[in-house]
N, C-alpha and C positions, 0 to 999 in steps of 0.2 A: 105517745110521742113527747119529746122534752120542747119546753117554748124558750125556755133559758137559753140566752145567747150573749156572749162578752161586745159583740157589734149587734147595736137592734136598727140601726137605718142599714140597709140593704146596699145604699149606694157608695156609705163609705165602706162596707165592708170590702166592696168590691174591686173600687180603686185603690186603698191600703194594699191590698192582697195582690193587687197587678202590681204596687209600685214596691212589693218587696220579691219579685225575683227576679231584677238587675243586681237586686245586693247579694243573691246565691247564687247567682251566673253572672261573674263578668265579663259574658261574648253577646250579652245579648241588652236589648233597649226595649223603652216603652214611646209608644206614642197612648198617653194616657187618654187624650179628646177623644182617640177612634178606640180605644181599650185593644192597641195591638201589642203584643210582644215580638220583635224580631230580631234576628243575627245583625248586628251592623259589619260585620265584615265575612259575608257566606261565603263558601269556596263556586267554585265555579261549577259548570253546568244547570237545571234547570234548578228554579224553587217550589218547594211543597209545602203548602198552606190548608191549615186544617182548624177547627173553632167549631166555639155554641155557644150554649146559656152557660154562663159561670153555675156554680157549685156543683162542677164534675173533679174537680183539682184532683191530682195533676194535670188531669186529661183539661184545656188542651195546653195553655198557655207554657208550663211545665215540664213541657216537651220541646219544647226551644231549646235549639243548641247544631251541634257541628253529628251528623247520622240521625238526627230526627227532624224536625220540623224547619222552615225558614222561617217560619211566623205562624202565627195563629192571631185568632178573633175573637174576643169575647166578649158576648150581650150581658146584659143581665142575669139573676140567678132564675135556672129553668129556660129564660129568652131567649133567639135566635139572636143575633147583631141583627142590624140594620145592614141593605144590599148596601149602602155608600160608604158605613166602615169597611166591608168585605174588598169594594171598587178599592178603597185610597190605597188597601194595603195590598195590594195589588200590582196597583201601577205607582204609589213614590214607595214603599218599604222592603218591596225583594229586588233581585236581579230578575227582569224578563228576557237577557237576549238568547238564554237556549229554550224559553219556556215556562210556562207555571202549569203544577199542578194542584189541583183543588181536590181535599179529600173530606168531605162530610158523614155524619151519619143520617139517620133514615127517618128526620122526622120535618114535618111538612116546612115549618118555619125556617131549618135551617136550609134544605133542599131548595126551594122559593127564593130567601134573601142572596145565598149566596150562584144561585144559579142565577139571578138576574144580573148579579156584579161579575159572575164569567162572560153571562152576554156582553156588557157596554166593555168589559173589557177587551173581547175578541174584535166588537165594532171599531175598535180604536187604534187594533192594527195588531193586538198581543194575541200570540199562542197560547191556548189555554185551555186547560181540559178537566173532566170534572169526573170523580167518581163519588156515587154515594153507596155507604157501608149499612147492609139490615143484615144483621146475623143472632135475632134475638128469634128463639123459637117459643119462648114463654107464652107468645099470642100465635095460633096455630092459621091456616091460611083461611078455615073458617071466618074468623074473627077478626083478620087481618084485612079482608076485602083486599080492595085495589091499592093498599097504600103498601101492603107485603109486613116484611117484618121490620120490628125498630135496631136501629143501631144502640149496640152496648160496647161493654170493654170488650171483644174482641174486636174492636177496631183497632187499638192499641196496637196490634199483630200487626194490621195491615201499615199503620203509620209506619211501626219501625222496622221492617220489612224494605218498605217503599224507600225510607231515610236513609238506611245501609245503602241500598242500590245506588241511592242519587249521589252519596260523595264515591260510589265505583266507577262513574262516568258514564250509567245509564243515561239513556236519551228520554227525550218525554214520552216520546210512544211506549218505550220499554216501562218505561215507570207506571203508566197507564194499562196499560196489560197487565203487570206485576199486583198491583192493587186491585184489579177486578178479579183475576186466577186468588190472590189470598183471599180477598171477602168471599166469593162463591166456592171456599171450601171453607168456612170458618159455621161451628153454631152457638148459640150462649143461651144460659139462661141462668135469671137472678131468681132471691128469695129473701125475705125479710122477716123480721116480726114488729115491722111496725112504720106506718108513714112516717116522713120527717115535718118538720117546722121552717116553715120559711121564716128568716128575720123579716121583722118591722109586718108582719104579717098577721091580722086575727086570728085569734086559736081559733082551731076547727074543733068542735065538739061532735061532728059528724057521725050519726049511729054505724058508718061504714067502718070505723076506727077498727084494728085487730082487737078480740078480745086477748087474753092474758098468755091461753094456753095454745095461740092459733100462728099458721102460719102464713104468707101469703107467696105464692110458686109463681112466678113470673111476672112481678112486677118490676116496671118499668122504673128506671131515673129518672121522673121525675111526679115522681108520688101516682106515678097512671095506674090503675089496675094489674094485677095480673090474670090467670086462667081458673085458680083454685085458690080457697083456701081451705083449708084441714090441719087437724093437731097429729101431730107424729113427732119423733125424737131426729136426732142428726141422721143416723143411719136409713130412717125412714125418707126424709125429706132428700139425702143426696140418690138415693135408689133411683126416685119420682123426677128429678133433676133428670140425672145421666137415662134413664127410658125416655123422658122427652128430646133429648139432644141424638139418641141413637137405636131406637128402636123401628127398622127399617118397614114395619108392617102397619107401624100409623102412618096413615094416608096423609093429617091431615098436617104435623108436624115432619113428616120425616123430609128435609129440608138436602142431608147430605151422605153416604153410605161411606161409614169407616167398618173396617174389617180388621181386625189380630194380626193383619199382613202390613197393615199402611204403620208409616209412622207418625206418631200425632203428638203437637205440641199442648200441655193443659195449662190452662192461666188462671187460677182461682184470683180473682178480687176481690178487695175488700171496700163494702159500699160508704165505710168512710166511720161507722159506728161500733165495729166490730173490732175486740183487741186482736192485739200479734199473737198472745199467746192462743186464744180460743181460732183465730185465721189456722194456725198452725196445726192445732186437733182435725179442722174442718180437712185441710190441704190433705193430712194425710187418710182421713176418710175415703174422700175421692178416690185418691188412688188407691187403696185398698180394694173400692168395689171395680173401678174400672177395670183391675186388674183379675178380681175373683169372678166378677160376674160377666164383664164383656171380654175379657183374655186381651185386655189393651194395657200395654205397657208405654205410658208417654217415653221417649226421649227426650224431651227436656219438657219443665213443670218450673213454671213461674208462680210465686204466689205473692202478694203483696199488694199496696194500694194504687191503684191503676185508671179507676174510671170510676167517678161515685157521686151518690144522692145525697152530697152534703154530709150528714152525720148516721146515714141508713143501717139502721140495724141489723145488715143482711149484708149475702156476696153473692158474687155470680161467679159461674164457671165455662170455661171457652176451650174449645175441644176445636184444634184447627188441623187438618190432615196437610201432610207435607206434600208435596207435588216438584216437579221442574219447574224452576223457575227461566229456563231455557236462557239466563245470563252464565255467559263464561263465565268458570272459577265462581261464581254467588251461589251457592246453593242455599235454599229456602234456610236452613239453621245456619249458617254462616252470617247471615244478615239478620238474624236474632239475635246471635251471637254477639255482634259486632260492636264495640263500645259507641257510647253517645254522651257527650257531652250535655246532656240537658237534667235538669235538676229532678224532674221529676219520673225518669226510670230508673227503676231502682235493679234490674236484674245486670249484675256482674260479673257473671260466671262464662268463662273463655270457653271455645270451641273445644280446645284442648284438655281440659278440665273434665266437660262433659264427655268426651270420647274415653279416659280411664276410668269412666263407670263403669263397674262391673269387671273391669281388668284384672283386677285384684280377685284373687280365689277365695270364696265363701271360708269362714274357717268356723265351726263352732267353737261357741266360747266354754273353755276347758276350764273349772275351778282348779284353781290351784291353791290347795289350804299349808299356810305356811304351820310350820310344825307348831307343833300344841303340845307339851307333857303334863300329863294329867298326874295328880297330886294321889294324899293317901288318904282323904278324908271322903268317907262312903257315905250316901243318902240312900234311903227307901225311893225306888226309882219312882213304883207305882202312886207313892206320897205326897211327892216331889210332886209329878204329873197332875195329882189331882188338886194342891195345894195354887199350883201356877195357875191350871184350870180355870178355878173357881175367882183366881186375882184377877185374871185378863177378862172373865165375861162379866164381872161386875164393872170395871172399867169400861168395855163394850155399851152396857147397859147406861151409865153414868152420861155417855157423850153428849144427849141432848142438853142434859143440864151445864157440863163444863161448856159446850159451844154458847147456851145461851150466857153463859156469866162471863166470858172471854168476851163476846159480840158488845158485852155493857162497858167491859174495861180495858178490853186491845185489841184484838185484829180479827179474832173469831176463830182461828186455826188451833188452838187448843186440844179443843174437844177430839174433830178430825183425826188428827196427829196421834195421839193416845191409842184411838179407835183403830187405825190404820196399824200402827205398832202390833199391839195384842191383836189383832185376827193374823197377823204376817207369825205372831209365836205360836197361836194356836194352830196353826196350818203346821208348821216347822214340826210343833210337838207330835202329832202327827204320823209324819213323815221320819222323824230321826228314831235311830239306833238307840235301845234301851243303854242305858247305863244307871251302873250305881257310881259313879266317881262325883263329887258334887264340882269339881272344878269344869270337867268337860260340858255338864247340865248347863253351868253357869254362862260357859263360853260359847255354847249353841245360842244359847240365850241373846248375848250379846252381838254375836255376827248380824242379827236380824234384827236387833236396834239400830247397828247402826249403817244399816243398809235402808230401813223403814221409816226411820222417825228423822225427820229434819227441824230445824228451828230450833230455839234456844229450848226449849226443853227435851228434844233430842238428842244434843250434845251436851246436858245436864247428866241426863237420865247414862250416857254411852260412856262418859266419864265415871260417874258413880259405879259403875257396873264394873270398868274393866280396875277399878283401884279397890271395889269388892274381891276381885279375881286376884290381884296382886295381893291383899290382905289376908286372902282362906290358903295363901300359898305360904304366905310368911309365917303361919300358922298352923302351917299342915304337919303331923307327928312323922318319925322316922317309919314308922311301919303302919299300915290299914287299921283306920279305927273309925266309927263311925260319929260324923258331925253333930255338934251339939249346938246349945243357947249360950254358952258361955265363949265358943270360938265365931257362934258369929256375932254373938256383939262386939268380939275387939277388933274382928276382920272391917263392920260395917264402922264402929270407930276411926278406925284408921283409913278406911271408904271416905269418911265427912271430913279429916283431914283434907285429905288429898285433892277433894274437892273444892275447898276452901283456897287453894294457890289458883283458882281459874276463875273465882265468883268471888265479889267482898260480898254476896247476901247473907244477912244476919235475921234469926228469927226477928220479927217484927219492921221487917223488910215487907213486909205481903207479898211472899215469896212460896214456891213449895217448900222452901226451906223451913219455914214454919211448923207442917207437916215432918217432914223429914228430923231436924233434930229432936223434936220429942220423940217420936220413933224409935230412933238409935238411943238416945240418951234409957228412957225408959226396959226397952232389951236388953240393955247392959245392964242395967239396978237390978232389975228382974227377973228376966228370962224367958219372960211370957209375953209371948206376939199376941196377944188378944188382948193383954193391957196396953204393949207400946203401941197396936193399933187402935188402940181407944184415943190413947194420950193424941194421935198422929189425927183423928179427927177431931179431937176438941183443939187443936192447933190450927188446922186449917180453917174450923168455924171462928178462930178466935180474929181472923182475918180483917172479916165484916166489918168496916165503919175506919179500917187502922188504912191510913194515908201512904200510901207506894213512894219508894224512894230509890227503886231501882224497876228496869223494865218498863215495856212502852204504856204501863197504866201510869207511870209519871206523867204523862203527854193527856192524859184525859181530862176534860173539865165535864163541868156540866153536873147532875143529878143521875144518882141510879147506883153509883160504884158503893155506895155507903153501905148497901143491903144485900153483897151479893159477897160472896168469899172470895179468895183468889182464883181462878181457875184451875192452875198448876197444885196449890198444894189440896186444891179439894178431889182433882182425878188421881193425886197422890193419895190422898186416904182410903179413897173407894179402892185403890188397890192393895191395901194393904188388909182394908177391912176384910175384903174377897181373901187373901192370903191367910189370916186368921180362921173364920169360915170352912176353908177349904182342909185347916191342919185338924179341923176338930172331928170333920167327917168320920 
């Protein structure tokens, strides 16, 4: 777990953080003494109030606004409030004359504080009713004894659900049925790799810590235990997920029966540690299996930050089966659906939106290669093939090294990149139609650059290649003759031209261009790719110690870059060395 935190007192973290979302919702106020967030001007009929312990953001305060919440409550990080924050905002911060509703989840402190401030509220003459949300199956009913299961992000569902209804002029009762019929069809479970850190808290060194390669399957928000831990990869760990949330023949989990008939909403969350991009790998995991293994097609699939442990390395996933909501015109997705003005939902996608899913008729995607006329200069196909060969798995081979020398002096994606490239040509070579023409070889070649390889050395590499292709043209004879040293050094000549109007890198740039013009320079003097390949790695070693004045190793301080080449012109050499190598076969 990380202990670093930009707030280490806990208490200001958490008043700053209540007093910055009037500044991103202006329909809504704080009463900072009770840590309430509320509407000062709610539309009419009942209010719906819901809270915990801070560091679940957005859940709940963040759900304030005009179709979600009237108010919320919030304790401390992990903590229940206090019943007499729960009472005030109650009876001076919402409207009571159609009603309040109270939605918690399922864990003892908040269930206790805020059920006692329903009671003194009801004694005082207010309508008021209470639902609490357990839809976490991570803890099985073994385990869960008499408390059942905890509430997680599929409460979320129920909140906005409930919110939608209440500005459609549901009544308390209906809103009250509405939220119990969604929690008792909702299941979730989360998954981590690794508890969090409380601020202003001592580190826990605790031997319960996850080890490196492990996971933990249903653990709780707020650092609780979950059921298991085990080492598995994504595809493992969502299997073990979605068999806990729907596998009708455990007794001791199976909580709710979805069938291939029902339709089911999926909410992947993110427990607050996890990026958008890797959220996004996971999201579409899920659904992959749900739909290969249990024949479940969600109709609508939320994924985003919802309900979370602070900065948890982990997400949970909420599988809620749709039902009647037996409100006129509301049907259970309509009020999913339904905008909300609160800062912290993020799902924006219209009823109507979702209904042309699938409207549209599948088409596969037809290559359509724009014309190509191949030249007159013939290569040895079988030469060719074994020449490239022998360039792309030396490159292949190379990667560890350019990844580590790229990881010393820029971003690390280097090596990768290179590596990704050459097995995408090795596959191609392959697969494509023999030719002797060296223009069409060349331009197979390049299609899969520049589909494969991204980053500035990919749109180095896809330039050089297609101003190669311009240059063996410029140079191609009237009638079929086959390619020599002499046409492609003026072709690759005129390649570093051309090159040179999109880059100012100059050898002694510690650049691949380093690499590169000795290369060309040397093939043209010579003729012999086994000396310009020579010249093309004592260029790039000549790298070593020479200070970067283009590219993000400008950006580098620090010790290490002195002893290491460029990355770019040293996966440049190893491919040429391979290309020399492979001509001598």
């Amino acid at each position: 777990m990380s202990s670093k935190h930009f707030f280490d007192d806990p208490t200001t973290l958490v008043t700053t953080a209540l007093a910055s979302i009037p500044l991103t919702n202006p329909s809504v106020s704080l009463d900072l003494a009770n840590k309430i967030v509320y509407q000062h001007s709610p539309t009419q009929g009942p209010s719906l109030i819901s809270g915990g312990g801070s560091g679940h953001e957005p859940s709940f305060s963040s759900f304030v606004g005009r179709g979600l919440l009237t108010a919320s409550v919030a304790g401390t990080i992990f903590a229940s409030p206090s019943a007499e924050q729960v009472r005030r905002c109650i009876t001076t911060r919402v409207r009571k004359d159609a009603g309040v509703l109270v939605v918690v989840m399922n864990y003892t402190g908040d269930v206790l504080n805020f059920g006692m401030a329903v009671e003194k509220a009801r004694a005082g003459g207010c309508e008021v009713d209470m639902v609490v949300v357990g839809d976490d199956v991570g803890v099985g009913r073994g385990m869960g004894g008499k408390v059942g299961r905890r509430g997680i992000a599929g409460t979320c569902l129920v909140l906005k659900a409930v919110g939608a209804a209440k500005e459609r002029g549901a009544t308390l009762p209906q809103l009250s049925n509405l939220a119990r019929q969604t929690a008792s069809n909702l299941v979730s479970i989360g998954a981590s790799l690794s508890h969090v850190h409380v601020p202003g808290r001592s580190i826990d060194t605790a031997s319960d810590e996850l080890a490196q390669s492990e996971v933990e399957i249903g653990m709780g928000i707020h650092n609780e235990p979950g059921s298991e831990r085990k080492t598995t990869d994504l595809p493992g760990l969502v299997k073990t997920m979605l068999s806990h949330c729907l596998d009708t023949s455990d007794s001791d989990r199976n909580f709710l029966s979805i069938t291939p008939d029902d339709d089911v909403v999926l909410l992947v969350n993110n427990l607050g540690g996890v990026s958008v991009l890797e959220l996004g790998g996971i999201t579409n995991e899920v659904v992959q299996q749900l739909e290969s293994d249990w024949k479940i097609k969600p109709v609508r699939i939320l994924a985003g930050t919802y309900m979370t442990s602070l900065n948890g390395l982990g997400f949970s996933v909420s599988l809620l089966k749709v039902t009647d909501t037996g409100l006129e015109g509301s049907s259970m997705l309509e009020l999913l659906d339904a905008p909300a003005e609160a800062s912290g939902w993020t799902a924006a996608i219209t009823s109507e939106t979702w209904q042309k899913r699938g409207a549209a008729k599948k088409q596969e995607e037809i290559a359509v290669g724009e014309e190509f006329q191949p030249g007159n200069l013939q290569l040895d196909p079988a030469v060719a093939k074994s020449a490239v060969t022998s360039a792309l798995n030396r490159v292949i081979a190379a990667e560890p090294d350019v990844t580590n020398y790229d990881t010393i002096v820029g971003d690390g994606d280097c090596g990768i990149g290179l590596k990704r490239g050459a097995e995408a040509i090795l596959n191609m070579l392959e697969k494509a139609k023999k030719t002797d023409d060296a223009l069409t070889f060349l331009q197979n070649i390049i299609q899969v650059v520049e589909v494969t390889m991204d980053g500035t050395s990919g749109a180095i590499y896809a330039i050089f290649l297609n101003a190669l292709a311009h240059g063996l043209r410029q140079n191609s004879p009237e009638s079929p003759q086959p390619i020599n040293a002499e046409i492609w050094g003026k072709a690759l000549n005129s390649s570093l031209q051309s090159l040179r109007k999109y880059t100012p890198a100059q050898p002694g740039d510690r650049t691949l261009m380093d690499a590169l013009f000795p290369f060309v320079e040397t093939l043209s003097e010579s003729g012999n790719v086994e000396s310009a390949a020579r010249a093309a790695e004592k260029g790039a070693q000549g790298t070593k110690g020479m200070r970067a004045s283009l590219g993000r190793t400008v950006y580098v301080g620090g010790e290490g870059w002195q002893g290491v080449p460029d990355p770019g012109a040293h996966g440049l050499a190893e491919l040429l060395l391979g290309l020399s190598e492979g001509l001598k076969k």
